[in-house]
C-alpha positions in Angstrom: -8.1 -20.1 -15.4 -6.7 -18.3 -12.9 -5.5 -19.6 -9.6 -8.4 -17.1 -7.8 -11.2 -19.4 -9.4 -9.7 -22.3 -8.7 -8.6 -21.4 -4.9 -11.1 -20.4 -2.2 -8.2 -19.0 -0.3 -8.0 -15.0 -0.9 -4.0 -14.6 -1.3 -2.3 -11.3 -1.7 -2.2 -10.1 -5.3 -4.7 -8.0 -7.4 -7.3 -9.8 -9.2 -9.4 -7.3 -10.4 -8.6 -6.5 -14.5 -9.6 -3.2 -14.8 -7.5 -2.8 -18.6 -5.4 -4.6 -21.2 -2.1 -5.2 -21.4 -1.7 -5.4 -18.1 -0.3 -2.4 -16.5 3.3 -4.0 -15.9 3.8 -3.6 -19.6 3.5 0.2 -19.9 7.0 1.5 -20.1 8.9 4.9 -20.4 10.2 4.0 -23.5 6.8 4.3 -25.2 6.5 8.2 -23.8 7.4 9.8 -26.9 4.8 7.5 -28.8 1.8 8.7 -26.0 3.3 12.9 -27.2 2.8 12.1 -30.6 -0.7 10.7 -30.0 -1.4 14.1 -28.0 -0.5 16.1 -30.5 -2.4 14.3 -33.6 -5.9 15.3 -34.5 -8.7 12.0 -33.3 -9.0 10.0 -36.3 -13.0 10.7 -35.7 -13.6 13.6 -34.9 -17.1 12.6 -33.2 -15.2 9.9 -30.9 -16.2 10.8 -27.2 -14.1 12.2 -24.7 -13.8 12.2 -21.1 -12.3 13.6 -18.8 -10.9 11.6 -15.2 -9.6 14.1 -12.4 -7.7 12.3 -10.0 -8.1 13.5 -5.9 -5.9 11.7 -3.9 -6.5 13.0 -0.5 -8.5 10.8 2.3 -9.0 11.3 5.6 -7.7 8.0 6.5 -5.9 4.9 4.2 -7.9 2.0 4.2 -6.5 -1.3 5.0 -7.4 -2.8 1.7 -6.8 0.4 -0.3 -4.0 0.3 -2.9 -4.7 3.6 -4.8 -2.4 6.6 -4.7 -3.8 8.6 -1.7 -2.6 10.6 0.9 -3.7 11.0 4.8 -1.5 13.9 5.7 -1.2 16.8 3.1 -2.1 20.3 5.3 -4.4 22.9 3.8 -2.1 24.4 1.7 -0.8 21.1 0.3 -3.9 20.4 -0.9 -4.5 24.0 -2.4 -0.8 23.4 -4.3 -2.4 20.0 -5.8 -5.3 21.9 -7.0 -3.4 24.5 -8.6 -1.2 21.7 -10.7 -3.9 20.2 -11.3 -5.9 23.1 -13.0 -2.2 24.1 -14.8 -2.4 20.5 -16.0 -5.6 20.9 -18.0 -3.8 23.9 -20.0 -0.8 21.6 -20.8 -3.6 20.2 -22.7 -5.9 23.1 -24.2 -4.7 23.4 -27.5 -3.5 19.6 -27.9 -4.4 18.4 -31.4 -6.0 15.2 -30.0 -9.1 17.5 -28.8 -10.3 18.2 -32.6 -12.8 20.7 -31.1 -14.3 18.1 -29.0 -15.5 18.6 -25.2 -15.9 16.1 -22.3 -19.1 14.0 -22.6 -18.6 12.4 -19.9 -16.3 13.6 -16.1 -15.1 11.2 -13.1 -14.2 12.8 -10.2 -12.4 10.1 -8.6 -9.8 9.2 -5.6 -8.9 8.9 -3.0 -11.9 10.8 -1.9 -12.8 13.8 -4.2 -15.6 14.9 -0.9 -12.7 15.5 0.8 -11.8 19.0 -0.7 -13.7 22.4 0.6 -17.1 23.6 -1.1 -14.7 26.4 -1.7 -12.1 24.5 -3.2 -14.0 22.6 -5.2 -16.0 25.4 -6.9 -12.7 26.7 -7.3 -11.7 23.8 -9.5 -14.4 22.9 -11.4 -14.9 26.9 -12.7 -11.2 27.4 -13.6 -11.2 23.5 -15.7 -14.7 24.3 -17.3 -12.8 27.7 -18.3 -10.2 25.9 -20.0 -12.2 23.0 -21.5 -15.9 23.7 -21.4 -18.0 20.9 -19.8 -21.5 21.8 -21.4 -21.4 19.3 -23.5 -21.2 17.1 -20.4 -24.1 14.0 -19.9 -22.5 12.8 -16.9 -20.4 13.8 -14.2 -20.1 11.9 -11.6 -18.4 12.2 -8.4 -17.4 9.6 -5.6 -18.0 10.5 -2.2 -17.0 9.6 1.7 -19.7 10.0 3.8 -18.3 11.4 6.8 -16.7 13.8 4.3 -19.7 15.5 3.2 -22.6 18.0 4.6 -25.7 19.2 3.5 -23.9 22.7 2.5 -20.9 20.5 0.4 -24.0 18.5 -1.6 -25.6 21.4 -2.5 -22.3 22.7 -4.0 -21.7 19.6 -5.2 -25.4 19.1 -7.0 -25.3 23.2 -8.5 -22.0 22.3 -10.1 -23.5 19.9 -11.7 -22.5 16.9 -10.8 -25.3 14.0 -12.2 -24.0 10.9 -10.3 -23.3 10.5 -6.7 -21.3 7.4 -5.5 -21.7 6.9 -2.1 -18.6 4.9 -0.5 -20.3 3.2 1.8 -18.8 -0.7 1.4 -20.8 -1.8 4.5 -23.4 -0.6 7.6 -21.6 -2.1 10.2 -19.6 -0.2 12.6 -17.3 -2.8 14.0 -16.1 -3.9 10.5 -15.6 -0.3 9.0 -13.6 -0.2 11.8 -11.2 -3.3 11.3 -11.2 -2.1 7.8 -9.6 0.6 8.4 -12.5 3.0 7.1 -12.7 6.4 8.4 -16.7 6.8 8.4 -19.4 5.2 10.9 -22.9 3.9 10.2 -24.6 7.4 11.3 -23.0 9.2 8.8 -24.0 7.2 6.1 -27.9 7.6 6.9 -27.2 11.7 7.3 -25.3 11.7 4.3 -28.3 9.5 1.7 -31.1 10.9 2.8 -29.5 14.8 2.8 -28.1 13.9 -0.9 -32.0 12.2 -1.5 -33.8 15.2 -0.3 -31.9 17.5 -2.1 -32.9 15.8 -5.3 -29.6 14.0 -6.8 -31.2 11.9 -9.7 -28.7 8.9 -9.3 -27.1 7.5 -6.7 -25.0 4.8 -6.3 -24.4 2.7 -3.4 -20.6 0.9 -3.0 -20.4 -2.2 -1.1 -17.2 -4.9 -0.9 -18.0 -8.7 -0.2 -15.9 -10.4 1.8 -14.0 -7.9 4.2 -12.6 -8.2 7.4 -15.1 -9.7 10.4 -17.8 -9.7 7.7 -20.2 -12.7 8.3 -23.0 -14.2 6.7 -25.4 -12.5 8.8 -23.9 -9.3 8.4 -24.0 -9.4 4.8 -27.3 -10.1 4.8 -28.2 -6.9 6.9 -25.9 -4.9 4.4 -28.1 -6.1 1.7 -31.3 -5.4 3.2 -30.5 -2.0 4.4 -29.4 -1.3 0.6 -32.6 -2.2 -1.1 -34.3 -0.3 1.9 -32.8 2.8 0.7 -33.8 2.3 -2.9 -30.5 4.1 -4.9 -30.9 4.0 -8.6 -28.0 1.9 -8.6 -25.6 -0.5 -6.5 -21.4 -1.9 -6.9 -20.7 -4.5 -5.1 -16.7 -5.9 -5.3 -15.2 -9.0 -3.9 -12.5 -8.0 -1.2 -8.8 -8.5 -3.0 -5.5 -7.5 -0.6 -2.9 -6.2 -3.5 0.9 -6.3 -2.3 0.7 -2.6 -1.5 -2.0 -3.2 1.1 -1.7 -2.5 5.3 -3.2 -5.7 5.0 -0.7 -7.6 3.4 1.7 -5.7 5.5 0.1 -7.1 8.4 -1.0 -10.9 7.4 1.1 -11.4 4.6 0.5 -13.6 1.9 -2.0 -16.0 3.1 -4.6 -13.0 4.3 -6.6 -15.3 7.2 -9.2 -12.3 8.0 -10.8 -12.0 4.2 -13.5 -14.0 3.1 -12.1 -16.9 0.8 -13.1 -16.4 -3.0 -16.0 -19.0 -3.2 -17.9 -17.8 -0.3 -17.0 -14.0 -1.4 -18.8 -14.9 -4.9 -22.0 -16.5 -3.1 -22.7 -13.6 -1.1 -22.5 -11.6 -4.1 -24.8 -13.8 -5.8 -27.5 -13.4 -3.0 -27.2 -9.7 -3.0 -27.7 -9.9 -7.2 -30.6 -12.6 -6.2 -32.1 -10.5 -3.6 -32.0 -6.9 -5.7 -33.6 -8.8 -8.5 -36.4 -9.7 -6.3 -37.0 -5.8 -5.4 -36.6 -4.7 -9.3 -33.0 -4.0 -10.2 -31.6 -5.3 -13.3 -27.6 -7.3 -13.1 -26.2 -4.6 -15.0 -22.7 -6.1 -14.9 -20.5 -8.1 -12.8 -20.2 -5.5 -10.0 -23.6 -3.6 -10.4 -27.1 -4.1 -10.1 -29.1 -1.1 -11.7 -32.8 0.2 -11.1 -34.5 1.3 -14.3 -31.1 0.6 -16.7 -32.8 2.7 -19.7 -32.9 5.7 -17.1 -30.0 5.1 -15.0 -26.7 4.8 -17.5 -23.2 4.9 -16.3 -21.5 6.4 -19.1 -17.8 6.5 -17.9 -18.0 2.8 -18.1 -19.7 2.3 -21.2 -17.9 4.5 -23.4 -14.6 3.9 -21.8 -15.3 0.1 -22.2 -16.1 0.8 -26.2 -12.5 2.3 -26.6 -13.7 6.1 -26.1 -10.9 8.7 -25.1 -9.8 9.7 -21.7 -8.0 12.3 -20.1 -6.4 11.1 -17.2 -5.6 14.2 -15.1 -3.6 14.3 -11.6 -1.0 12.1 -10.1 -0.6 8.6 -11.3 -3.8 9.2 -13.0 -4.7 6.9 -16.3 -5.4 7.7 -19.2 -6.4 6.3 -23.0 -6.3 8.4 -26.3 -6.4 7.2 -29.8 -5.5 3.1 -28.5 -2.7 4.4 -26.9 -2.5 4.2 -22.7 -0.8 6.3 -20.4 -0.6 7.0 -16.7 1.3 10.3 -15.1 4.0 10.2 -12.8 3.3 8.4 -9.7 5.6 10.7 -7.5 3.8 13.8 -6.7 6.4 15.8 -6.2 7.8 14.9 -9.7 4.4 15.0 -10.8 4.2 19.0 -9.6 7.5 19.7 -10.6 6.8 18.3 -14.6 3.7 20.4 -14.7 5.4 23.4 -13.3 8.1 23.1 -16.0 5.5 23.3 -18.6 5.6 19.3 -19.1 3.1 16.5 -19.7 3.6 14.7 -16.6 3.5 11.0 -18.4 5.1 8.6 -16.6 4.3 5.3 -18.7 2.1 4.3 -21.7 2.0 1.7 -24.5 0.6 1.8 -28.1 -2.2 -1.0 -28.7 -2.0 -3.0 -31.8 -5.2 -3.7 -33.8 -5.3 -7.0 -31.3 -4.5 -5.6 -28.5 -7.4 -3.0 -28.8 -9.9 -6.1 -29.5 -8.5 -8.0 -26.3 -8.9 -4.9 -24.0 -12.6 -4.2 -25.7 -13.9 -7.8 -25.3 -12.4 -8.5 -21.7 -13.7 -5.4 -20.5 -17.1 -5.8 -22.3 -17.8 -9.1 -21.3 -18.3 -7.8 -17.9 -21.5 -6.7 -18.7 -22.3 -10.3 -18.9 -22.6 -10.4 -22.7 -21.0 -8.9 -25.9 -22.4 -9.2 -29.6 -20.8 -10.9 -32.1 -21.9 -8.3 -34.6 -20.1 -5.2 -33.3 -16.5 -7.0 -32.8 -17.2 -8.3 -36.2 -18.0 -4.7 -37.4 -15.2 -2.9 -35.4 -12.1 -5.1 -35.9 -13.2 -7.6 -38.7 -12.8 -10.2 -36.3 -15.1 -13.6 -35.9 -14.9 -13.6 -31.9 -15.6 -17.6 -32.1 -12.8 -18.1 -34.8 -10.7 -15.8 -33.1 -11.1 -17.0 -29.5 -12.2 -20.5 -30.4 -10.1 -21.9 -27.7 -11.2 -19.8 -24.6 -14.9 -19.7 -25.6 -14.8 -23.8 -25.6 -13.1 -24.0 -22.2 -15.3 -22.1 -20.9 -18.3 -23.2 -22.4 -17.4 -26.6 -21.4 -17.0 -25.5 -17.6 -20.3 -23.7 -18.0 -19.5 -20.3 -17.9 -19.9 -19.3 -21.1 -22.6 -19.5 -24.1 -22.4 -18.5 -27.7 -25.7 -18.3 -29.0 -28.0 -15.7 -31.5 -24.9 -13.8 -32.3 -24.2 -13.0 -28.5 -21.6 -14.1 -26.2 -23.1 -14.6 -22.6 -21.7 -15.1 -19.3 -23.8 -17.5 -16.6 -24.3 -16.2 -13.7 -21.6 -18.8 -12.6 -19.6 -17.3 -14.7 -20.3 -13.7 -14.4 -19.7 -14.2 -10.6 -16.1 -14.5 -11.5 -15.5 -13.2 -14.4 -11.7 -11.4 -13.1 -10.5 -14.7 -13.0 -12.0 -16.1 -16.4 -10.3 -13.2 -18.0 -7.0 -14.2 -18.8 -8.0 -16.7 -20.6 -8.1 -14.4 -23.4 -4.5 -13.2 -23.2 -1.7 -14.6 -25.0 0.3 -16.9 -23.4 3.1 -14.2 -22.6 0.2 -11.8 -21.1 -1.3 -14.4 -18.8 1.1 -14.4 -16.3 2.0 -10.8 -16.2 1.4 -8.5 -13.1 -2.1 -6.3 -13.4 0.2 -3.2 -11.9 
């Protein structure tokens, strides 16, 4: 198990597993392999696709932020991105990989996508739906700052069609969003929910983070209370993690004093799950608590998590077609100057094997809190208690885990901290690897 289950301390380092391999393996060398996957018709032509558009402008960085955002690009800069961005999506347009397909399902994501214009953003969404239709579309959803938006950008933002509004909210209190480093205040976030509730967006989701700087018990409890009070269709709570990259590691190095230590981090999160139960959400996964789960789907997880395709569009954006990852060019001047040249701005990728694809799809799925048996066994011909006889015993035995009625299930326990159980079903030569 990793050393952030068995440490309360939060050290610097990412704990979070968000794919497999780990992103340290991806290489340039593997490039041309990522081309030829572009260019080859989907194997099933009836395989979903989605599509991930990558905004990396914010109006400030946050201290625990290590994403690929920017705090300074003028007016125009921002307009140049834009412009790539759409000339990006034609790179793609007639790539055999597509097979006719269209998205079914869109992530705007960031940095903060709410920080663009109405007019920009109209703008891009009508030139990439000109390229590659989006009618096909069952979700697109769209992550938002709150002091970023008004009641003029939501109702842009809700005719465009946009079906899922995140709401970055991460916690009510002033005087932490303030050591955090977080650029809005506990005003906007009441303007912003109930404009985006009374203007009829049929999900919203609600981000909070455990464990950040100057939180305390009592606060966290408030956070929680003030969440259910508003009643969004769904809530994602993280645990606080300082990656290298970090102001905060900058500032406190590796032993990061101000964070919440790991245990106490998992028992507020545990309370919140405890607490939203009570008031009639379901534990949808490790992060997310989810009010009538039939109804209320998140399908850029769900799909992505059951190997489906994904464009990755902007800088250092990921993507995944046909098993094979890839992430652009993290330089965004390279990044313009690739597209400009008529390029596909790949930076990195790395072909799964057959294994390779299982690992990523059971670590990821497991998340959920429980994977069946049946469908690994289905998909890759694979007994998931002969294969991972090993992990699944050690964690049984530490009570984490249970194999029972041809399902795999997390305790709570376990679910709790699940990021750090993970490795465990890596080979050796995986488990020690960097996550970026």
């Amino acid at each position: 198990m990793s050393e952030s289950t068995t440490s309360n301390s939060t050290q610097a380092g990412n704990y979070f597993v968000s794919n497999y391999p780990p992103y340290s393996l991806w290489n340039a060398a593997a490039v041309p392999d990522a081309l030829a996957v572009l260019d080859h018709p989907p194997a099933d032509a009836a395989a979903p696709l989605g599509l991930y558009l990558h905004i990396p402008f914010c109006r400030k960085r946050c201290h625990f932020c290590y994403f690929k955002v920017y705090t300074d690009k003028p007016a125009a800069e921002v307009e140049a991105y834009l412009d790539t961005l759409i000339a990006e999506m034609r790179l793609y347009a007639d790539n055999a990989f597509l097979g006719g397909r269209k998205p079914k399902f869109i992530y705007f994501g960031g940095g903060t996508p709410s920080y663009i214009s109405s007019t920009q953003l109209k703008r891009l969404v009508e030139s990439m739906r000109s390229i590659l239709p989006w009618d096909a579309a069952e979700e697109i959803a769209f992550e938002c700052e709150p002091g970023t938006i008004t009641e003029g950008k939501l109702r842009v933002i809700k005719d465009l069609g946009i079906t899922r509004l995140s709401l970055g909210i991460e916690n009510f209190d002033d005087a932490i969003l303030e050591a955090n480093g977080r650029a809005h205040r506990s005003r906007e976030i009441d303007r912003a929910y109930e404009t985006a509730r009374a203007l009829g967006f049929k999900q919203i989701n609600i981000d909070l983070i455990s464990g950040m700087v100057g939180e305390t018990p009592e606060n966290w409890r408030e956070c929680v209370r003030r969440t259910i009070a508003l009643n969004p269709e769904s809530v994602t709570i993280y645990q606080m993690e300082v990656p290298y990259n970090t102001t905060l590691f900058k500032v406190h190095g590796q032993n990061v004093a101000p964070v919440a230590g790991w245990e106490t981090k998992r028992e507020w999160v545990g309370y919140a799950f405890a607490e939203m139960e009570k008031a009639g959400y379901t534990i949808g996964s490790a992060y997310t608590a989810v009010r009538e789960p039939q109804r209320n789907k998140f399908l850029y997880r769900d799909l992505l998590w059951r190997g489906a395709d994904l464009l990755g569009l902007g800088v250092a954006s990921f993507g995944h077609i046909q098993g094979t990852h890839m992430q652009n060019e993290h330089s965004l001047e390279i990044y313009q100057k690739r597209v400009a040249a008529g390029e596909r701005p790949i930076l990195r990728a790395l072909p799964l094997s057959n294994d390779q694809r299982l690992i990523r799809e059971l670590i990821l799925q497991i998340k959920l809190g429980a994977v069946s048996k049946d469908y690994f066994a289905g998909k890759f011909g694979v007994a998931l208690d002969q294969r991972f006889s090993e992990p699944m015993a050690k964690l049984a035995a530490a009570g984490f885990l249970k194999a029972e009625n041809g399902t795999v299930r997390l305790s709570r326990e376990g679910l709790l901290q699940v990021d750090g159980l993970l490795p465990e079903f890596f080979p050796p030569e995986h488990r020690a690897a960097r996550v970026v």
